[in-house]
OpenMM code with the backbone's topology and positions (N, CA, C; nanometers):
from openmm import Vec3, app, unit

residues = "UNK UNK UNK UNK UNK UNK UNK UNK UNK UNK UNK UNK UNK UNK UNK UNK UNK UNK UNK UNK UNK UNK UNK UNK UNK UNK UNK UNK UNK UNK UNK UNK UNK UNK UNK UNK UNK UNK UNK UNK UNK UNK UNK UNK UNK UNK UNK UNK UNK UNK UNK UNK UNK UNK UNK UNK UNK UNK UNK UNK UNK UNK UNK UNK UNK UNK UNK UNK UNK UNK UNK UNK UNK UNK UNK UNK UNK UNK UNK UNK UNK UNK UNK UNK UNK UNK UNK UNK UNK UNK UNK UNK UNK UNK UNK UNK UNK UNK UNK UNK UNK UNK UNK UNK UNK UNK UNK UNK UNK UNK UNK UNK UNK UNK UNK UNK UNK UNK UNK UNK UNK UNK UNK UNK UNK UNK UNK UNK UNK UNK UNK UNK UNK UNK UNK UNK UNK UNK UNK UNK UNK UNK UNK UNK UNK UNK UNK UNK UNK UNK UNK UNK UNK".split()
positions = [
    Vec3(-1.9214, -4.0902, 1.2988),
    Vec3(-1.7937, -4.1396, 1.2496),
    Vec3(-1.7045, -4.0200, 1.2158),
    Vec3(-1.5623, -4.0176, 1.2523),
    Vec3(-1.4972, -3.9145, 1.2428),
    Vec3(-1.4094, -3.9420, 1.0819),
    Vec3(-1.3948, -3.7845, 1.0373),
    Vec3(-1.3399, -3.8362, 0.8978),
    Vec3(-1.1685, -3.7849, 0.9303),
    Vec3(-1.0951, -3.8680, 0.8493),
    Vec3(-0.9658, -3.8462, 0.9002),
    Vec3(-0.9068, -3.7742, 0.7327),
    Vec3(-0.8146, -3.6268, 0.7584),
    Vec3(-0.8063, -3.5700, 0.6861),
    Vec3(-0.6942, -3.5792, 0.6566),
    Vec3(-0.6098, -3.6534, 0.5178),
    Vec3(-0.4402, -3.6716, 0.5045),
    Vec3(-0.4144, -3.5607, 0.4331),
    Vec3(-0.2891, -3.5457, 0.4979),
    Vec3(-0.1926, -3.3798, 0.4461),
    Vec3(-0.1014, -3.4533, 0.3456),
    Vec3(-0.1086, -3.3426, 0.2204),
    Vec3(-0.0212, -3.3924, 0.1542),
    Vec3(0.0754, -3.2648, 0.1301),
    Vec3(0.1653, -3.2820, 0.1962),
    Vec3(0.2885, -3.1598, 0.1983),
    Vec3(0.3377, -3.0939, 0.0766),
    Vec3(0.2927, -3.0149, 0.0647),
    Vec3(0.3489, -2.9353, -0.0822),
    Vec3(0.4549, -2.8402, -0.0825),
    Vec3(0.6313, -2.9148, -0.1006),
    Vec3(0.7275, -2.8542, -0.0750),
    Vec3(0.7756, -2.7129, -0.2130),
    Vec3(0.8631, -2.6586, -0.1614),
    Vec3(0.9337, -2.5005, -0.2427),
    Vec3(0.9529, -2.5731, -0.3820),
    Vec3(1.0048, -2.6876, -0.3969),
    Vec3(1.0883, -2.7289, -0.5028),
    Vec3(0.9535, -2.7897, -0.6077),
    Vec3(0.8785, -2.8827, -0.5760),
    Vec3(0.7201, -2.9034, -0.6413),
    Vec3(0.6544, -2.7363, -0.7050),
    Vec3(0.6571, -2.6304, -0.5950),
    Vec3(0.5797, -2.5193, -0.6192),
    Vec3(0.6424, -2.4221, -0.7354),
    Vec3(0.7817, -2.4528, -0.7675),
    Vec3(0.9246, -2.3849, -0.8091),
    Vec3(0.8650, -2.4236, -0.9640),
    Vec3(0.8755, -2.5781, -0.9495),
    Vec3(0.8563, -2.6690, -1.0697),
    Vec3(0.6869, -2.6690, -1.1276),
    Vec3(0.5836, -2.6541, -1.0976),
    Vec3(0.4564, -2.6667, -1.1115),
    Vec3(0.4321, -2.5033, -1.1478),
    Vec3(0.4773, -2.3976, -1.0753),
    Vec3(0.4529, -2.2564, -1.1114),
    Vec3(0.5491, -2.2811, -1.2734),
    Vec3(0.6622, -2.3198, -1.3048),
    Vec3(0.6908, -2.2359, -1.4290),
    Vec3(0.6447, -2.3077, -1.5245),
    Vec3(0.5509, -2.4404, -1.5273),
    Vec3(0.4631, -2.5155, -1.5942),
    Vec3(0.3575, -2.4556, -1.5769),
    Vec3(0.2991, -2.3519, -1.4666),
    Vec3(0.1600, -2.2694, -1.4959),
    Vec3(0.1947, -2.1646, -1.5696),
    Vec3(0.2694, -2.1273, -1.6008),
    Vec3(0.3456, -1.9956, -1.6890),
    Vec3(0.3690, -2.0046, -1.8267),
    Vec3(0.3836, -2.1319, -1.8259),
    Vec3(0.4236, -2.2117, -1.9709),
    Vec3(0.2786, -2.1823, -2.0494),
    Vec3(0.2073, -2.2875, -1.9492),
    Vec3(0.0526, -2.2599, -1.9992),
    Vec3(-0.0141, -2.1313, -2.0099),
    Vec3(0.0175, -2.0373, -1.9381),
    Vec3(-0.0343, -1.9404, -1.9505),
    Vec3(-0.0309, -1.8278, -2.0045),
    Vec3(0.0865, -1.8359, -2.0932),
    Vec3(0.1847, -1.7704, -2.2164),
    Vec3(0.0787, -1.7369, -2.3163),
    Vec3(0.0078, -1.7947, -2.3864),
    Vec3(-0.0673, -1.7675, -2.4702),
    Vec3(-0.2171, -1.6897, -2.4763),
    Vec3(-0.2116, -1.6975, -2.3514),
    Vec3(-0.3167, -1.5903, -2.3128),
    Vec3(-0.3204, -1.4155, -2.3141),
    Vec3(-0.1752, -1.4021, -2.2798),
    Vec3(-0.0662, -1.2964, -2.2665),
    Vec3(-0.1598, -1.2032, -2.1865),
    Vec3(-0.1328, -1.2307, -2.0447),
    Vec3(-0.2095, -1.1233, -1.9555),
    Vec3(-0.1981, -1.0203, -1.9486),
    Vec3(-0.2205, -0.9125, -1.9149),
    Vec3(-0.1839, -0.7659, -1.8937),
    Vec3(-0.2102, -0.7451, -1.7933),
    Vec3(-0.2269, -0.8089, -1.6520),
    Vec3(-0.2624, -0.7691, -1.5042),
    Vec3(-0.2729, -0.9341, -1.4650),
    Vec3(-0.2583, -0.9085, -1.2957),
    Vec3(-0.2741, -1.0249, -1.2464),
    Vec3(-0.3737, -1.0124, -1.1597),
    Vec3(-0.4809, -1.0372, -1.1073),
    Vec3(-0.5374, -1.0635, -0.9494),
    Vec3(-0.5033, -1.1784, -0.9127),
    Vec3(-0.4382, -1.1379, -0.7731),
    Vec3(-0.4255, -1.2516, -0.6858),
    Vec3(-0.5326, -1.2618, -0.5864),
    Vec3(-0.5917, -1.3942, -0.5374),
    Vec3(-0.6923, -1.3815, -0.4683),
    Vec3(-0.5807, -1.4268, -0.3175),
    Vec3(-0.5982, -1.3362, -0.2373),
    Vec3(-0.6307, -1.3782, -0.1008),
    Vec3(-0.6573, -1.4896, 0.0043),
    Vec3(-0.5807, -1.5322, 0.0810),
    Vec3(-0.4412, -1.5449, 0.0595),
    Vec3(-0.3084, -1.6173, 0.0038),
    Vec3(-0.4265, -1.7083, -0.0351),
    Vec3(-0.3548, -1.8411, -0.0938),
    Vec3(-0.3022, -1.8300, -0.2474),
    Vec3(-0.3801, -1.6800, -0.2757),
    Vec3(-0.2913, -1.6871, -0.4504),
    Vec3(-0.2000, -1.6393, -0.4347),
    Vec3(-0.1771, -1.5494, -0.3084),
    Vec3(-0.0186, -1.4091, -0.3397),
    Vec3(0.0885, -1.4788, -0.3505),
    Vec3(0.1182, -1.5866, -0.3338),
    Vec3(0.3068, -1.6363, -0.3230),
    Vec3(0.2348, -1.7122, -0.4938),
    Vec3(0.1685, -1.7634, -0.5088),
    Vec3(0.1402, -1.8144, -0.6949),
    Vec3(0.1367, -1.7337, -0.7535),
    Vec3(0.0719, -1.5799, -0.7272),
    Vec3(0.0639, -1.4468, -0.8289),
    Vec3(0.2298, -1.3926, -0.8599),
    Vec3(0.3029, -1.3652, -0.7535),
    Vec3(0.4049, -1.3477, -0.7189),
    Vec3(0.5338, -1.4047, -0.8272),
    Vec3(0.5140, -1.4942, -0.8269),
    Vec3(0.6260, -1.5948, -0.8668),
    Vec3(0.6038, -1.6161, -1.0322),
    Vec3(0.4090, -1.5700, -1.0477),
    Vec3(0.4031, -1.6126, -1.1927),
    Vec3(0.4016, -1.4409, -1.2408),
    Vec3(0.3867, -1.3337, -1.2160),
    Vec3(0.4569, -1.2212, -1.1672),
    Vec3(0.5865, -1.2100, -1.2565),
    Vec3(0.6813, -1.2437, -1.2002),
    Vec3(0.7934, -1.2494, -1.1796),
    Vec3(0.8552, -1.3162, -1.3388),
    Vec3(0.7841, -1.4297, -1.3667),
    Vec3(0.8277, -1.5098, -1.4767),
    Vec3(0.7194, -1.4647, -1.5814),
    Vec3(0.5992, -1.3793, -1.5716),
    Vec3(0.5461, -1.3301, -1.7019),
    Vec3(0.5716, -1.1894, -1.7339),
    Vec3(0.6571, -1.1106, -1.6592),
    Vec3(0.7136, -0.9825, -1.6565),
    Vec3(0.6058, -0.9185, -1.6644),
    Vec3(0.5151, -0.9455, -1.5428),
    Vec3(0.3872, -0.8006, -1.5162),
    Vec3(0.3585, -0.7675, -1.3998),
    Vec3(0.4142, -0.6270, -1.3988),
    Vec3(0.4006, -0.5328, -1.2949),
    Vec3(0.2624, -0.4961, -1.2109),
    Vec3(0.1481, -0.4868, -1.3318),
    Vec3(0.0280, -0.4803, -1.2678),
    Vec3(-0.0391, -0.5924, -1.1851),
    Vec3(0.0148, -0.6277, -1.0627),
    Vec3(-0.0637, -0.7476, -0.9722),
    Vec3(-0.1414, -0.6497, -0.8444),
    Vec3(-0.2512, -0.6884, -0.8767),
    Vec3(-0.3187, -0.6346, -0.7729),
    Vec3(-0.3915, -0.7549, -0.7059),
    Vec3(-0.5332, -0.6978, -0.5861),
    Vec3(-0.5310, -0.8151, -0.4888),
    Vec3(-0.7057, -0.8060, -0.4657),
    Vec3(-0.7455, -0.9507, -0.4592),
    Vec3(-0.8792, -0.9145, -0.3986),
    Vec3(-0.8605, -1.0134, -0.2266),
    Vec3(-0.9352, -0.9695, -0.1670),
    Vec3(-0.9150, -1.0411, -0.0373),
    Vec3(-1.0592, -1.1616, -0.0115),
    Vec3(-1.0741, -1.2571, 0.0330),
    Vec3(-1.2197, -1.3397, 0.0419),
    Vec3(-1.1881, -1.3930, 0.1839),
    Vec3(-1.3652, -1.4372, 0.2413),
    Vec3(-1.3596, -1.5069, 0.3217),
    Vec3(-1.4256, -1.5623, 0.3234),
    Vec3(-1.4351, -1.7041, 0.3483),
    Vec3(-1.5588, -1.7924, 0.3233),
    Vec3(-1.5679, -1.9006, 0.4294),
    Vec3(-1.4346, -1.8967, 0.5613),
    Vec3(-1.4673, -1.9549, 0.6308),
    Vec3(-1.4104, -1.8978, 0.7451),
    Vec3(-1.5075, -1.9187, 0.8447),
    Vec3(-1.4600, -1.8872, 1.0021),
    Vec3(-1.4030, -1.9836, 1.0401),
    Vec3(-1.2280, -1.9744, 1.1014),
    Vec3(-1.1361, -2.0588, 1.1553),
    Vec3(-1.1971, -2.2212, 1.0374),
    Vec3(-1.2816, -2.3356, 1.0651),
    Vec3(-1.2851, -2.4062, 1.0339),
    Vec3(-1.4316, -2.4196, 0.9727),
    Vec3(-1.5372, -2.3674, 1.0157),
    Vec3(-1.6820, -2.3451, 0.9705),
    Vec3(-1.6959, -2.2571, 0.8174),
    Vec3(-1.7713, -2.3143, 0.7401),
    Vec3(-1.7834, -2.2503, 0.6354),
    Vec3(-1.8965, -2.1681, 0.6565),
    Vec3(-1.8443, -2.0679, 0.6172),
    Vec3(-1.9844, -1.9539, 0.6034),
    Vec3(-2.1162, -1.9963, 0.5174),
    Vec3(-2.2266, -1.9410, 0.4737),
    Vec3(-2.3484, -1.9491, 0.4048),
    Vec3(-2.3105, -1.8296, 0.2714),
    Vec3(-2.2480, -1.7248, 0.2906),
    Vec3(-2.1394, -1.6864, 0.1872),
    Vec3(-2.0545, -1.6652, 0.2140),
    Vec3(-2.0094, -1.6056, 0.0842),
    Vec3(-1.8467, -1.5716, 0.0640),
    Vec3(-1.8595, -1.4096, 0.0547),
    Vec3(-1.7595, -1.3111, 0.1210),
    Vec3(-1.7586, -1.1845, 0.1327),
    Vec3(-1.6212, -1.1548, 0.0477),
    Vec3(-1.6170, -1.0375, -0.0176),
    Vec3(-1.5519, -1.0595, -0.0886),
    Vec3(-1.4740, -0.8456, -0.0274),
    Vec3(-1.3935, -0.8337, 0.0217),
    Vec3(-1.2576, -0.7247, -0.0015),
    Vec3(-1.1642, -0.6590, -0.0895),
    Vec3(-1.1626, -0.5615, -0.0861),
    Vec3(-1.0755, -0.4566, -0.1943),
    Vec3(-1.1295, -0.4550, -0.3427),
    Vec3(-1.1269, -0.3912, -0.4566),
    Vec3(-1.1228, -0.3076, -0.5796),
    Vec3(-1.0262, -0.3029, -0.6035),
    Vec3(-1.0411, -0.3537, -0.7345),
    Vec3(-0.9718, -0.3398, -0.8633),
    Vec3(-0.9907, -0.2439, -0.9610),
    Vec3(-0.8515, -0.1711, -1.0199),
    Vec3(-0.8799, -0.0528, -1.1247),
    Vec3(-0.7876, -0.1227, -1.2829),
    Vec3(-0.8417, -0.1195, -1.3700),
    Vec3(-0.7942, -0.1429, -1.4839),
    Vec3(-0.7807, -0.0496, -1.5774),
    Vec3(-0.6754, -0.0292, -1.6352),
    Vec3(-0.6377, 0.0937, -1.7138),
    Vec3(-0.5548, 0.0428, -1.8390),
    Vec3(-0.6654, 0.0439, -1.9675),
    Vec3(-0.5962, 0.0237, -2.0813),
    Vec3(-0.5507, -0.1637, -2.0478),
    Vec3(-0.6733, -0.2387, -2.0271),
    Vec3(-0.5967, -0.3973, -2.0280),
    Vec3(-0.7160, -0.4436, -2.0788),
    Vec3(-0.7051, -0.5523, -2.1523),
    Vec3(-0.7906, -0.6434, -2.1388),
    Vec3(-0.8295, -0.7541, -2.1589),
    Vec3(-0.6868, -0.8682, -2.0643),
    Vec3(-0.6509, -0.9489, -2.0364),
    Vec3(-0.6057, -0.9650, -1.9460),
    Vec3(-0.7073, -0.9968, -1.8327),
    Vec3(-0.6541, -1.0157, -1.6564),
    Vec3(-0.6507, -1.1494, -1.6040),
    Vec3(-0.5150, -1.1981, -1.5749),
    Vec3(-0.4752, -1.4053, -1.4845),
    Vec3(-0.5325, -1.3694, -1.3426),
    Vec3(-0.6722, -1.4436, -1.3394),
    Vec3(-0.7163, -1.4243, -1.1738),
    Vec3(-0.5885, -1.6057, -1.0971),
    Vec3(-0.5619, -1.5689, -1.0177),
    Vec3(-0.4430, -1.6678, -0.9042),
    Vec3(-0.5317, -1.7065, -0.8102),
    Vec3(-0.5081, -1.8701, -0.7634),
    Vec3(-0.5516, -1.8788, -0.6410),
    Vec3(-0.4793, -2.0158, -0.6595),
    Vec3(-0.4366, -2.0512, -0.5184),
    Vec3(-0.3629, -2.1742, -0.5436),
    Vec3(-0.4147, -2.2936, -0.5431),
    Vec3(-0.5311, -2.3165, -0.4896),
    Vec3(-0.6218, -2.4196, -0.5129),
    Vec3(-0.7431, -2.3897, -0.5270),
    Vec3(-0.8366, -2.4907, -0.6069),
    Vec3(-0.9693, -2.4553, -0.6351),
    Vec3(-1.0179, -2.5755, -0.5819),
    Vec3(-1.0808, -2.5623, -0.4611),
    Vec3(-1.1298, -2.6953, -0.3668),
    Vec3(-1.2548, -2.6845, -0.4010),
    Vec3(-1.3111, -2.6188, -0.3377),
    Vec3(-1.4609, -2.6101, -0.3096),
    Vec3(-1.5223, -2.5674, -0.4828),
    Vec3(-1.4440, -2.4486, -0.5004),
    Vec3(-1.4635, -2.3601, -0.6364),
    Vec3(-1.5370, -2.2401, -0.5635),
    Vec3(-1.5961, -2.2301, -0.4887),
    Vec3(-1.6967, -2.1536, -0.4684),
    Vec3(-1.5775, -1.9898, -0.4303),
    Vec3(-1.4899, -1.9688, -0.3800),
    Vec3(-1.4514, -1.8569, -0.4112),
    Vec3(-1.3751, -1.8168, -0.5544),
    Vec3(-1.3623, -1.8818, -0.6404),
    Vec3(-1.2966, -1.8789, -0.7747),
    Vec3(-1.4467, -1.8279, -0.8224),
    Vec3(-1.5391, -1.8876, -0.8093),
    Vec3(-1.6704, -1.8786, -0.8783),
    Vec3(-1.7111, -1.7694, -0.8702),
    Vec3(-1.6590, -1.7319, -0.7261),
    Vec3(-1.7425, -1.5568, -0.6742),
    Vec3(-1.6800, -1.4750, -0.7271),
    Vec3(-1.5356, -1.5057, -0.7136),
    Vec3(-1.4438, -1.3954, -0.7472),
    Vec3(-1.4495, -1.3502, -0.9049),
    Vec3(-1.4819, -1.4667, -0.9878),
    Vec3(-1.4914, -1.4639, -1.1480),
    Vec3(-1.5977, -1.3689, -1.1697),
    Vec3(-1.6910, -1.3896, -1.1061),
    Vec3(-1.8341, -1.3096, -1.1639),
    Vec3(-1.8282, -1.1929, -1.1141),
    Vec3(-1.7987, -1.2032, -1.0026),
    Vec3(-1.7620, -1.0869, -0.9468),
    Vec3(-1.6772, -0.9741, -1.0310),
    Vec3(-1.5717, -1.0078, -1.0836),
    Vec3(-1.5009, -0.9382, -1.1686),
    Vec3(-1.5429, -0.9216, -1.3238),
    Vec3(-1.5774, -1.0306, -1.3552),
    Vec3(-1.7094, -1.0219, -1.5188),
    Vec3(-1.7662, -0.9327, -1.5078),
    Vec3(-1.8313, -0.9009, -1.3880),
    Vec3(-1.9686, -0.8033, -1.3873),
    Vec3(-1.9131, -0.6713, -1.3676),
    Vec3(-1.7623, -0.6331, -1.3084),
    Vec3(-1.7513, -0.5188, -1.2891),
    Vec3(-1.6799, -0.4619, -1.4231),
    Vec3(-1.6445, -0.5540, -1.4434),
    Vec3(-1.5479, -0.4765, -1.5798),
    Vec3(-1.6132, -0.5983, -1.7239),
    Vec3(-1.6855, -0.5914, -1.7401),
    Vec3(-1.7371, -0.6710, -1.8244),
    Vec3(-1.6218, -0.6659, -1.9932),
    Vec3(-1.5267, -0.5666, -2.0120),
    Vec3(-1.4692, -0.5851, -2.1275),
    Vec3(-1.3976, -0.6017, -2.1176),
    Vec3(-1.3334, -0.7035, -2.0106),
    Vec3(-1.2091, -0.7122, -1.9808),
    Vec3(-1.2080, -0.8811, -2.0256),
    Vec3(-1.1558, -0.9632, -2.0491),
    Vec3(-1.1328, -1.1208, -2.0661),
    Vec3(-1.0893, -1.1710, -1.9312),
    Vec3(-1.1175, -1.2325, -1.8336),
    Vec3(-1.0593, -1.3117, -1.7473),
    Vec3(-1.0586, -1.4387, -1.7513),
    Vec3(-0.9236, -1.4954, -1.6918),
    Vec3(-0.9240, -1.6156, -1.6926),
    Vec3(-0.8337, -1.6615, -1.5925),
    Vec3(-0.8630, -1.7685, -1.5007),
    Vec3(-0.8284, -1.8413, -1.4058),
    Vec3(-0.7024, -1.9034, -1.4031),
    Vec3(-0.6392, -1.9286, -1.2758),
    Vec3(-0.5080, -1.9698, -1.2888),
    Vec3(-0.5160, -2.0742, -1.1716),
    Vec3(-0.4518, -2.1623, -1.0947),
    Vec3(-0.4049, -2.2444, -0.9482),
    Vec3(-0.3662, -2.3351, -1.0297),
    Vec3(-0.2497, -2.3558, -0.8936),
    Vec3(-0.1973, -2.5179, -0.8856),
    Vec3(-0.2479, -2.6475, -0.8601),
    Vec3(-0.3940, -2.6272, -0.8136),
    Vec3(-0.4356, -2.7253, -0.7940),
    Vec3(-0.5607, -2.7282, -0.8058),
    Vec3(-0.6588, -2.8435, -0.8395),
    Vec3(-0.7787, -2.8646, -0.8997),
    Vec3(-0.8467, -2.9646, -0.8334),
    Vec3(-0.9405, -2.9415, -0.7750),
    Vec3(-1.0345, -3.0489, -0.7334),
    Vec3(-1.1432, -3.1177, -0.8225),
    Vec3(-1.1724, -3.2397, -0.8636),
    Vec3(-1.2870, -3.2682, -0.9436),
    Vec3(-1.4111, -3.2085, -0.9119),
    Vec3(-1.3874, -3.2368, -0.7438),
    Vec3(-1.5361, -3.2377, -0.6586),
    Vec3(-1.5623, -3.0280, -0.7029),
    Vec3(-1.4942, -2.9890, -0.7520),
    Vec3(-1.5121, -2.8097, -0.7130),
    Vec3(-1.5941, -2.7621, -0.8364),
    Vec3(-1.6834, -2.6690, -0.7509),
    Vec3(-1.7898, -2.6183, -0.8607),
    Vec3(-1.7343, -2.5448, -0.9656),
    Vec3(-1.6215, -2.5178, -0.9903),
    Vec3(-1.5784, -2.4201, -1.0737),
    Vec3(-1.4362, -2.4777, -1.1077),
    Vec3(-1.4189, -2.4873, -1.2363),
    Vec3(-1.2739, -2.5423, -1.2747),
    Vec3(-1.1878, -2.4260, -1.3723),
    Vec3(-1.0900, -2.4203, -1.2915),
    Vec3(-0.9727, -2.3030, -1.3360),
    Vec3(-0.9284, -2.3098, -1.5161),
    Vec3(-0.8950, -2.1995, -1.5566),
    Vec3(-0.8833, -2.2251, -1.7269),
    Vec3(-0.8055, -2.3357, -1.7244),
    Vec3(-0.6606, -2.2101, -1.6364),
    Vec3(-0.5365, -2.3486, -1.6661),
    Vec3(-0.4984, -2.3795, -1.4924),
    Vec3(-0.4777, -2.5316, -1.5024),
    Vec3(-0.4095, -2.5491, -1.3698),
    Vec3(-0.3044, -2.6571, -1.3785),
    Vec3(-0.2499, -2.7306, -1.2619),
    Vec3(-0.1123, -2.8365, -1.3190),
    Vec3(-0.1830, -2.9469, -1.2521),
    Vec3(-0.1799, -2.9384, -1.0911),
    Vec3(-0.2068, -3.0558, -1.0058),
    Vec3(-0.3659, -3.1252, -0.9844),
    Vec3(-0.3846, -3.2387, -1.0013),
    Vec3(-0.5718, -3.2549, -0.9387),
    Vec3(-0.5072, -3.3422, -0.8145),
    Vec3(-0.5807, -3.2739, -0.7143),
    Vec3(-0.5973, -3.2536, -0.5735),
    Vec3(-0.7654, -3.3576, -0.5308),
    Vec3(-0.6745, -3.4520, -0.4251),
    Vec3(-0.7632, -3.5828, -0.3960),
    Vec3(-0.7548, -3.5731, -0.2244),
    Vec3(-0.6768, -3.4701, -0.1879),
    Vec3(-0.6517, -3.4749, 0.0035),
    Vec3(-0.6118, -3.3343, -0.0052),
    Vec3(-0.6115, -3.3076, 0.1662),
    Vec3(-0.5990, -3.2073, 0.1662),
    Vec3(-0.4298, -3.1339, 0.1767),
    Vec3(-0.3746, -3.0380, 0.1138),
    Vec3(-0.2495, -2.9718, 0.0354),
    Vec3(-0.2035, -2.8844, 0.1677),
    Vec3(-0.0839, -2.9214, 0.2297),
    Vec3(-0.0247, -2.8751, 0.3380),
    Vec3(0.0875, -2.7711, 0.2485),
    Vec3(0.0379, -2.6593, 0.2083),
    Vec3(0.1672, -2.5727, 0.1257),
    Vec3(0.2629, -2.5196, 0.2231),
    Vec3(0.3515, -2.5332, 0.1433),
    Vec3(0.5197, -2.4936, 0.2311),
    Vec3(0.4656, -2.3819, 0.2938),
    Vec3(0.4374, -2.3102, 0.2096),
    Vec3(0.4206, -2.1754, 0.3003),
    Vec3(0.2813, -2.1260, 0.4195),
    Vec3(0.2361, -2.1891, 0.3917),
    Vec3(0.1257, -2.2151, 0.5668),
    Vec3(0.2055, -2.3361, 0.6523),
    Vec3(0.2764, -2.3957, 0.6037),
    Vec3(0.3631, -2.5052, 0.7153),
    Vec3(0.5335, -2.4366, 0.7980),
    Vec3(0.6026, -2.4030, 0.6929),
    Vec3(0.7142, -2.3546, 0.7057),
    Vec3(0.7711, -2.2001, 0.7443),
    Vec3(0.6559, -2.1189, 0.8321),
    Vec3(0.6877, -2.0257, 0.8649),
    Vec3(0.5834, -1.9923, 1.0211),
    Vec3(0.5655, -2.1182, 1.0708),
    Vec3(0.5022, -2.1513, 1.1577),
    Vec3(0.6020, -2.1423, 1.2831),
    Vec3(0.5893, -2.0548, 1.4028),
    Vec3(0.6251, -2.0941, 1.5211),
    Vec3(0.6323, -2.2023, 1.5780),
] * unit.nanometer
topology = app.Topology()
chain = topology.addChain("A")
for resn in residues:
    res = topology.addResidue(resn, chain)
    for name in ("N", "CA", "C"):
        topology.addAtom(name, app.Element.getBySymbol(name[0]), res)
């Protein structure tokens, strides 16, 4: 039986409105660095960036699936340097599976263990092994974001 997968289009003006409600929330944490995860956090790191006035955004890169096949793991790209912080917003725009939020968290716990991290996306799956500190949307289909739709040939 084939499973049929509905897109639910996630336009500029939703992402505009839902980012400065993740900012809102995320005020009290008062970050001192951002990681954005790869690739789906950089336009959410960016924007929350922008509206928490912090310069330090750096990047980790992941891969966890070939074209459509999920890997057996997750590989994880680039280093992070922290200097004098210790309060870092890890970004990712959705937490589906969880399993790269999960990697990426421990992953970063373990390297800098005195640092506080805490999770950020727009969107939240029940079904996901790992649930973000703060997020806005819970996510029931799959999230067609403007920006993997709207810059498409």
């Amino acid at each position: 039986m084939d499973i049929i997968h509905f897109m639910k289009y996630y336009a500029y003006e939703n992402f505009k409105n839902d980012t400065n409600h993740l900012i809102n929330q995320v005020k009290g944490f008062q970050p001192e660095a951002i990681v954005a995860i790869a690739r789906g956090g950089l336009t959410v790191a960016h924007a929350m960036a922008e509206g928490l006035d912090i310069r330090n955004v750096q990047t980790i890169r992941t891969e966890l699936y070939d074209k459509t096949t999920k890997r057996s793991e997750i590989t994880i790209f680039g280093a992070c340097t922290f200097e004098a912080v210790q309060r870092v917003l890890v970004i990712d725009d959705i937490a589906d599976s969880g399993d790269t939020l999960s990697v990426v968290m421990n992953f970063l716990a373990c390297g800098f263990g005195e640092i506080e991290f805490k999770s950020a996306t727009l969107f939240y799956k029940k079904t996901s092994v790992y649930e973000p500190h703060f997020w806005i949307n819970e996510a029931d289909d799959w999230i067609d974001f403007f920006w993997e739709r709207d810059f498409k040939n």
